[in-house]
DSSP file (Angstrom, degrees, kcal/mol; ACC not computed):
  #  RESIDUE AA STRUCTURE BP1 BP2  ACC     N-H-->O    O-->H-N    N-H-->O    O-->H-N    TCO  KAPPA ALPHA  PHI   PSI    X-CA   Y-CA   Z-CA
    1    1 A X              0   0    0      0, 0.0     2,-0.1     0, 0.0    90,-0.1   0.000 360.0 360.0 360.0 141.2  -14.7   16.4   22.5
    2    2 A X        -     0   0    0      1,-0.1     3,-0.1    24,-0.0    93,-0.1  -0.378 360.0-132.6 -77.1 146.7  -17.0   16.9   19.4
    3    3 A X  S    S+     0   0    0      1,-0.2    24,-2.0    -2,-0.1     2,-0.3   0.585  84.0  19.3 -89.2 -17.6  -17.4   13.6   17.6
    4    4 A X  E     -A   26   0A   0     22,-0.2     2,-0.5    23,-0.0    22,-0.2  -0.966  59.0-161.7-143.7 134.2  -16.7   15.1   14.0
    5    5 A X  E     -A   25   0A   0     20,-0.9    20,-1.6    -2,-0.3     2,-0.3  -0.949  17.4-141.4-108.0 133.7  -15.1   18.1   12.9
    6    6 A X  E     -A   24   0A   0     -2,-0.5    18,-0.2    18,-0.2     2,-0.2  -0.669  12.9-169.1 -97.1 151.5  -15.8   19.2    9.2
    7    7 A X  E     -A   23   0A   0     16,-2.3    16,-1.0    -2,-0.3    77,-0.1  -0.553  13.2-154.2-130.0  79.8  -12.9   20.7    7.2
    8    8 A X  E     -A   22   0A   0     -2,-0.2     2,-0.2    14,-0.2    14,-0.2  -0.379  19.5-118.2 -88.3 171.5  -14.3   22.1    4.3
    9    9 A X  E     -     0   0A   0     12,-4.0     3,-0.1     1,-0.1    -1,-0.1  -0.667  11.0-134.1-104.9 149.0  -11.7   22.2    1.2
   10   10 A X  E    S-     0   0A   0      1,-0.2     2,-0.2    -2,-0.2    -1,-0.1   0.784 102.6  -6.6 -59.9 -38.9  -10.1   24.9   -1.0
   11   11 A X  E    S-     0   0A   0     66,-0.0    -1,-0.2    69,-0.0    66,-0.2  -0.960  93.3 -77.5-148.0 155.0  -11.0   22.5   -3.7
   12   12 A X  E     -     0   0A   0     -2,-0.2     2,-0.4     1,-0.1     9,-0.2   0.037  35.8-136.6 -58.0 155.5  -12.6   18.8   -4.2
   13   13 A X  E     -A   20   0A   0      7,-2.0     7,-1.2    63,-0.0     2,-0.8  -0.808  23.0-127.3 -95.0 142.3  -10.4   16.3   -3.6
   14   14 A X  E     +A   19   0A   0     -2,-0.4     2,-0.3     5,-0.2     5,-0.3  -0.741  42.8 148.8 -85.8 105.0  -10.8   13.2   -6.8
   15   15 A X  E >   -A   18   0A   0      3,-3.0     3,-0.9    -2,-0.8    -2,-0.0  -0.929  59.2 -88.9-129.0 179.1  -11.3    9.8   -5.7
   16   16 A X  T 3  S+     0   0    0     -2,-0.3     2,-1.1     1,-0.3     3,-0.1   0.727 123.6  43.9 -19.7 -59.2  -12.9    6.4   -6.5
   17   17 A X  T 3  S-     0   0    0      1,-0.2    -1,-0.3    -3,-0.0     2,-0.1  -0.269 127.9 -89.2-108.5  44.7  -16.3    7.0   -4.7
   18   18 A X  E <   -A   15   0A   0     -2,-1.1    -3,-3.0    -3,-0.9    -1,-0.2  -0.461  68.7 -27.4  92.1-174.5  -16.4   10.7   -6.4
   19   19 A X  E     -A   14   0A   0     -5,-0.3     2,-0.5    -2,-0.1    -5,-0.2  -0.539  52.0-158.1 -90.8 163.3  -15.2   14.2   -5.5
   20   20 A X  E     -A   13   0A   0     -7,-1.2    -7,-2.0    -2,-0.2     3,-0.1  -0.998   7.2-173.7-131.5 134.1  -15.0   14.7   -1.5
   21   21 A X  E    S+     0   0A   0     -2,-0.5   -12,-4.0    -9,-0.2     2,-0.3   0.539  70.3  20.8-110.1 -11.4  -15.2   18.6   -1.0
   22   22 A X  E    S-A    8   0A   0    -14,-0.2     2,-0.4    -9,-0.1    -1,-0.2  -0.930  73.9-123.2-160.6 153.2  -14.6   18.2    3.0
   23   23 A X  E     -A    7   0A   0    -16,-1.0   -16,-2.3    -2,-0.3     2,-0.4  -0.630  20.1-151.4 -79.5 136.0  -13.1   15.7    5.4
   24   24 A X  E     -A    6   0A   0     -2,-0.4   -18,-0.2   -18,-0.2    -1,-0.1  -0.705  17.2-148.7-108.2  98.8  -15.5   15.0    7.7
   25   25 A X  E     -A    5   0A   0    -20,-1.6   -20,-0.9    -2,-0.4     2,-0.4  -0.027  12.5-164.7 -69.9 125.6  -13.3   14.2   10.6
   26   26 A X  E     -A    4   0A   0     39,-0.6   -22,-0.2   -22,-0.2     2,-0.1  -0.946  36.7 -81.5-127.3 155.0  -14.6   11.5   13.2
   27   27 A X        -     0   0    0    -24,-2.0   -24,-0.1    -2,-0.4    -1,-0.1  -0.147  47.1-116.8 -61.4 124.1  -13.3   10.9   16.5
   28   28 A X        -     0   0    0      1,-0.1     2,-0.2    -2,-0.1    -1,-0.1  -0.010  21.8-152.0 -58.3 146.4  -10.2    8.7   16.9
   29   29 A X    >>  -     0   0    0      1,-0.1     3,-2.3     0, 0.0     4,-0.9  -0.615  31.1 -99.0-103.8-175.9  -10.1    5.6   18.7
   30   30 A X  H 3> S+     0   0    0      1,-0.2     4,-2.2    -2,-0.2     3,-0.1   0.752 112.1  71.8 -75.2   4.6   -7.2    4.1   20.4
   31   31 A X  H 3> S+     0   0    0      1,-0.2     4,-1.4     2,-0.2    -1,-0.2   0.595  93.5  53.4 -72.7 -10.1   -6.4    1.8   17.9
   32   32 A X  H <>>S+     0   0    0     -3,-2.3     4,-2.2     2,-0.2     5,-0.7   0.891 107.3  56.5 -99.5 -24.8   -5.0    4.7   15.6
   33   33 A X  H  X5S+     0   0    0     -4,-0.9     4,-0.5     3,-0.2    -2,-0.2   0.937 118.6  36.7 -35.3 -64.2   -2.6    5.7   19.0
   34   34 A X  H  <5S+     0   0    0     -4,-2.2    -1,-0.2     1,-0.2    -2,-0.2   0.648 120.4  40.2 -96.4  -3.2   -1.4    2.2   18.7
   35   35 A X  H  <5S+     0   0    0     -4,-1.4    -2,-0.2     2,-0.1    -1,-0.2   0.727 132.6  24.1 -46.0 -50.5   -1.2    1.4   15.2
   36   36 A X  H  <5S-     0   0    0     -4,-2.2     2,-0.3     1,-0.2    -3,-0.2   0.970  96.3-138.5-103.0 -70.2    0.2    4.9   14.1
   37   37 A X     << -     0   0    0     -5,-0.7     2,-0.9    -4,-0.5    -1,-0.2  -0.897  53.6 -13.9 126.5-146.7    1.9    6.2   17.2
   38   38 A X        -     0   0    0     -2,-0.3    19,-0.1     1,-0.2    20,-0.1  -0.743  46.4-156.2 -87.2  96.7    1.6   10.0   18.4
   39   39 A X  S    S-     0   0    0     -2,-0.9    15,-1.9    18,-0.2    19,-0.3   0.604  75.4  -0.9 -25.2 -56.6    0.3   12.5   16.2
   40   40 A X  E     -B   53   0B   0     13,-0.2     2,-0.3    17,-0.1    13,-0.2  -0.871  59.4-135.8-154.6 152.2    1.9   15.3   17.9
   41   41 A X  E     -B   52   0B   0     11,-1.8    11,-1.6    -2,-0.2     2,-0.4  -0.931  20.8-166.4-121.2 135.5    4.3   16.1   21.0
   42   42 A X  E     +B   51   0B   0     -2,-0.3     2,-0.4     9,-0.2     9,-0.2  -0.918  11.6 178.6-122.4 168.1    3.2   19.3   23.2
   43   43 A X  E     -B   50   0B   0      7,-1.6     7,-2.1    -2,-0.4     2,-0.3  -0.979  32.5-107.2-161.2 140.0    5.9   20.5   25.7
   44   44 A X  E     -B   49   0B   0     -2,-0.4     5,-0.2     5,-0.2     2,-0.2  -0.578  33.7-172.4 -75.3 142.7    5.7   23.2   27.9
   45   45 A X  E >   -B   48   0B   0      3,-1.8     3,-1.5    -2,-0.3     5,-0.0  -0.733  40.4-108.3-131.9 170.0    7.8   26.4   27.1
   46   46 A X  T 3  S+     0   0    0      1,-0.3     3,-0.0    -2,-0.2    -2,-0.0   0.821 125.0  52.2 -78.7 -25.7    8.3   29.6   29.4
   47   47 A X  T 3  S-     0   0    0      1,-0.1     2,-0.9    -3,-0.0    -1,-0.3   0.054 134.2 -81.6 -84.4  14.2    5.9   31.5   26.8
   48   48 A X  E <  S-B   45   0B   0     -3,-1.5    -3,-1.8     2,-0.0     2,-0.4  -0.787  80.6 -31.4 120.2-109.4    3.1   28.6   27.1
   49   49 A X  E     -B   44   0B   0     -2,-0.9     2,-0.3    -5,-0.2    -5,-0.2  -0.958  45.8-144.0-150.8 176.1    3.4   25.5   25.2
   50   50 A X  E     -B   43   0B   0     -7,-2.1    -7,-1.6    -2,-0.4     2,-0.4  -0.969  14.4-148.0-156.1 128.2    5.0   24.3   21.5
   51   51 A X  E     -B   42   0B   0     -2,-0.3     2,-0.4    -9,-0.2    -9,-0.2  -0.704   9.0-158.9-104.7 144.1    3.3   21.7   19.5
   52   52 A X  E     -B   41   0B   0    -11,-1.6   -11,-1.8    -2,-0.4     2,-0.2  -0.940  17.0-143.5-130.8 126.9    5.8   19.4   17.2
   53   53 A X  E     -B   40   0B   0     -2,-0.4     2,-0.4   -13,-0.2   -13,-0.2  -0.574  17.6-157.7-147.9 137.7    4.0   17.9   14.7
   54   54 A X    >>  -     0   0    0    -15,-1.9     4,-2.4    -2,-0.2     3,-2.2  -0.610  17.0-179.3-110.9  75.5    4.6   14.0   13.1
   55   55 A X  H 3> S+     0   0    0     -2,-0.4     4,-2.2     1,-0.2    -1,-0.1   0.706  84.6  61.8 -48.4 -20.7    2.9   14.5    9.4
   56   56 A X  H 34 S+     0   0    0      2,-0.2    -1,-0.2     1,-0.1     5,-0.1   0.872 112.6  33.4 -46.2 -59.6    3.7   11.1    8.9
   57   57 A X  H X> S+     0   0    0     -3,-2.2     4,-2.3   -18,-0.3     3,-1.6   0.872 115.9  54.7 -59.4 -42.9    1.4   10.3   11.8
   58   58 A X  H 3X S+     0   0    0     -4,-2.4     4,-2.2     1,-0.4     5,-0.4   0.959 109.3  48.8 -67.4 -42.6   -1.1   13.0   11.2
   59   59 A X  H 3< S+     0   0    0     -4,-2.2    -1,-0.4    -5,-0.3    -2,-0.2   0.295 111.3  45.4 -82.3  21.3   -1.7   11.9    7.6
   60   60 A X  H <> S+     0   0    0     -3,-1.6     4,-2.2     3,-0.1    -1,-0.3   0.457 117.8  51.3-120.8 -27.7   -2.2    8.2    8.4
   61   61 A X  H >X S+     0   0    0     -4,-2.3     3,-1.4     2,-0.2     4,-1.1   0.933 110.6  46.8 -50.5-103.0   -4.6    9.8   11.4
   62   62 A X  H 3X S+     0   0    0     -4,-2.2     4,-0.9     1,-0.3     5,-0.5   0.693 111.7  51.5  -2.3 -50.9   -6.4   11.9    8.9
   63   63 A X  H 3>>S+     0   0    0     -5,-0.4     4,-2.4     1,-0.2     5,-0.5   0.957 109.1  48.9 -63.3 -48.2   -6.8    9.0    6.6
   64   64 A X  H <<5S+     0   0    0     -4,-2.2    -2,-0.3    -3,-1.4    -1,-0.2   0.816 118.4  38.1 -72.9 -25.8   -8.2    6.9    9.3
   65   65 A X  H  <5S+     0   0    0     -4,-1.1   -39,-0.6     3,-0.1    -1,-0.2   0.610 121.3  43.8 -68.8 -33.7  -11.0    9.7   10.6
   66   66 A X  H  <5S-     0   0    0     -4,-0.9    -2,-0.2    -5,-0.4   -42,-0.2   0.880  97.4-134.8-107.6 -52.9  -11.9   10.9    7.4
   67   67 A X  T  <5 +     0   0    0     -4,-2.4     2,-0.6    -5,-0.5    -3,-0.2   0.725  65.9 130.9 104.3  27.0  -12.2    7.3    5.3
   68   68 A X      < -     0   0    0     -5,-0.5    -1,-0.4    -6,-0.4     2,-0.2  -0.976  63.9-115.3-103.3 121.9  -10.1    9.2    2.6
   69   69 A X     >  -     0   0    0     -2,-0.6     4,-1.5    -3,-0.1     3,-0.3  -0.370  18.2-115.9 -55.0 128.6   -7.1    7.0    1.4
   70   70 A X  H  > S+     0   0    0      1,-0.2     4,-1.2     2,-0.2    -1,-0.1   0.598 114.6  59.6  25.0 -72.3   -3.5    8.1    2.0
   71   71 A X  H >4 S+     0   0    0      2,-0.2     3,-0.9     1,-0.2     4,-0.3   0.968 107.0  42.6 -45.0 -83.2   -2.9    8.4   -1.5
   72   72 A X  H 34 S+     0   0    0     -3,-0.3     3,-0.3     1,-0.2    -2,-0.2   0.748 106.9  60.5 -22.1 -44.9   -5.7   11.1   -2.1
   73   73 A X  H >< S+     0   0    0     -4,-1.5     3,-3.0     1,-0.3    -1,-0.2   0.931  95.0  65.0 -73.9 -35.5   -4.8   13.2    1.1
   74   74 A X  T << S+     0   0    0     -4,-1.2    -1,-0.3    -3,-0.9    -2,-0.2   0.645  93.3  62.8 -70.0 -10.8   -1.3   13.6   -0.6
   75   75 A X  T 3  S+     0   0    0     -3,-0.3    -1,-0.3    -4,-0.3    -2,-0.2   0.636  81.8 116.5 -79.7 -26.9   -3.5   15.6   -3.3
   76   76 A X  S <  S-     0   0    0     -3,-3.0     5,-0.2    -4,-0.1   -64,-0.0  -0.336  70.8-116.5 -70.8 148.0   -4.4   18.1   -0.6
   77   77 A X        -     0   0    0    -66,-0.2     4,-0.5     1,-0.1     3,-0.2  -0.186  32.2-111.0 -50.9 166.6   -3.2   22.0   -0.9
   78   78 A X  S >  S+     0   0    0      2,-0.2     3,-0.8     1,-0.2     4,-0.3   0.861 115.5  61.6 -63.5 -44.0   -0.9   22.9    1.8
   79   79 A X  T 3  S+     0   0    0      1,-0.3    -1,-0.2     3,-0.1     4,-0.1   0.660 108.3  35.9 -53.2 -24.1   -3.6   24.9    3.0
   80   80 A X  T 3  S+     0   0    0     -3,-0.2    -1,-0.3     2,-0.2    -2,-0.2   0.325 103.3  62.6-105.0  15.6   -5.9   22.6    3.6
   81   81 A X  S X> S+     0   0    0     -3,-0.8     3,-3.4    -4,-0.5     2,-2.0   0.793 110.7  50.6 -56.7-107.8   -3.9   19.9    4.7
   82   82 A X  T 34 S+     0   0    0     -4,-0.3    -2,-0.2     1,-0.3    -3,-0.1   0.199 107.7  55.1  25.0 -43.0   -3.2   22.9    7.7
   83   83 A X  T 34 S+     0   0    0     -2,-2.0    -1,-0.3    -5,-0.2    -2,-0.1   0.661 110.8  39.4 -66.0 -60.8   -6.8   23.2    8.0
   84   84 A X  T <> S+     0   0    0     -3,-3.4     4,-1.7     1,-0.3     3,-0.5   0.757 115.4  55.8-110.3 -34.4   -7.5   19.3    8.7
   85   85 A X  H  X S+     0   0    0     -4,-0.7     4,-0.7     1,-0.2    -1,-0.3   0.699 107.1  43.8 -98.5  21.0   -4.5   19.2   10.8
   86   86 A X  H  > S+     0   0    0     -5,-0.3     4,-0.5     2,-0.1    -1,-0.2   0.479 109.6  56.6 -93.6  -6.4   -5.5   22.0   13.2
   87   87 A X  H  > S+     0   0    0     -3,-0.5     4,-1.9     2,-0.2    -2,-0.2   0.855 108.5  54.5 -94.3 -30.1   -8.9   20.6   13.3
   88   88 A X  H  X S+     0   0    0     -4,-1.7     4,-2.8     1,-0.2    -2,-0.1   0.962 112.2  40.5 -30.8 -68.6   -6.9   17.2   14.5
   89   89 A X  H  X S+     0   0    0     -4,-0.7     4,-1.3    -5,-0.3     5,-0.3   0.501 114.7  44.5 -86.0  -7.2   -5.3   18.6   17.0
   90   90 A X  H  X S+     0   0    0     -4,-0.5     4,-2.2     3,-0.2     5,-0.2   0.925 110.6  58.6 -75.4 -54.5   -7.8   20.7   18.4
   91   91 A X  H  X S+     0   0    0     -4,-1.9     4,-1.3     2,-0.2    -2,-0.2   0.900 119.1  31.1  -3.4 -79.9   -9.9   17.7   18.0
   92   92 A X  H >< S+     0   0    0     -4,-2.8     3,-1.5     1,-0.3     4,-0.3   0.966 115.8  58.3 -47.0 -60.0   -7.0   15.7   20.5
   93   93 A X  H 3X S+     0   0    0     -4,-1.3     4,-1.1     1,-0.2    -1,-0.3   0.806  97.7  56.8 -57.4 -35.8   -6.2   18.4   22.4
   94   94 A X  H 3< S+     0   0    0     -4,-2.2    -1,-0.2    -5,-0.3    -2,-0.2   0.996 111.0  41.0 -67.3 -28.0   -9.7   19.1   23.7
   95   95 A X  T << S+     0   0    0     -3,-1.5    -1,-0.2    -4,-1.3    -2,-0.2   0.586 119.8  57.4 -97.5   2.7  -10.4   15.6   25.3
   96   96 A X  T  4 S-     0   0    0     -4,-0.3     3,-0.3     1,-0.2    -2,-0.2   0.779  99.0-148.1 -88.3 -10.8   -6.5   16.3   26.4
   97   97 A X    ><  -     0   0    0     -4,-1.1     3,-0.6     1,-0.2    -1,-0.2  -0.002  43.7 -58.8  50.7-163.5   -7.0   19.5   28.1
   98   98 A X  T 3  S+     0   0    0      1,-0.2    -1,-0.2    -4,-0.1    -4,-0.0   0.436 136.2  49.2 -79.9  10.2   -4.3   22.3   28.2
   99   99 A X  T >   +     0   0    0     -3,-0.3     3,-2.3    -6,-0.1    -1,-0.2  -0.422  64.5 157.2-130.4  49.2   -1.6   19.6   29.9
  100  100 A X  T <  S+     0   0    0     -3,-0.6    -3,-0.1     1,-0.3    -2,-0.1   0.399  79.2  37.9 -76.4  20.0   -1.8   16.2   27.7
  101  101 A X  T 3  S-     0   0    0    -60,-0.0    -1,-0.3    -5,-0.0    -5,-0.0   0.328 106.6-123.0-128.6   6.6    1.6   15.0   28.7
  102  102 A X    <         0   0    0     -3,-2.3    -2,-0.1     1,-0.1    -3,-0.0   0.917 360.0 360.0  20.4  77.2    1.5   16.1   32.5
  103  103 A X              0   0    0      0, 0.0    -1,-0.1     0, 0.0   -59,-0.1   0.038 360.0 360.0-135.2 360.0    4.8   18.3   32.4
């Protein structure tokens, strides 16, 4: 797994320390697993696999990787919130391989 993923954004996002024009995403520990819970659920289907997605999760995940408050991320376009959570989950999914629930 890559240690950062960049996201860059449709437009800056405003906060305290300045404008942020991309998350730069840094690798999760477990602490956000057990604080937060599971980002995402993958299950195998006859056509491959199906991702289910906890935005709840993702965006307190996202906060905690990026160092951008909560509050702020709620500011994001849909498109780039999309963006930063595909870059998550690739992000997960890569140190999970293609079977992270062994099913």
């Amino acid at each position: 797994m890559s240690a950062t993923r960049t996201v860059k954004l449709s437009r800056p996002l405003e906060t305290h320390k300045g404008a942020v024009p991309q998350l730069e995403l840094r690798e999760p520990k477990l602490r956000c697993f057990r604080e937060y819970g599971e980002p995402f659920k993958v299950t195998a289907t006859k056509d491959g696999q199906s991702i289910e997605h906890d935005n709840r999760v993702l965006v307190k995940f996202l906060s905690h990787m990026s160092g951008v408050d909560e509050i702020i991320l709620d500011d994001l376009p849909a498109t780039d919130y999309y963006a930063a959570r595909a870059a998550l989950v690739e992000m997960l999914l890569g140190v999970a391989g293609e079977n992270p629930t062994g099913t």
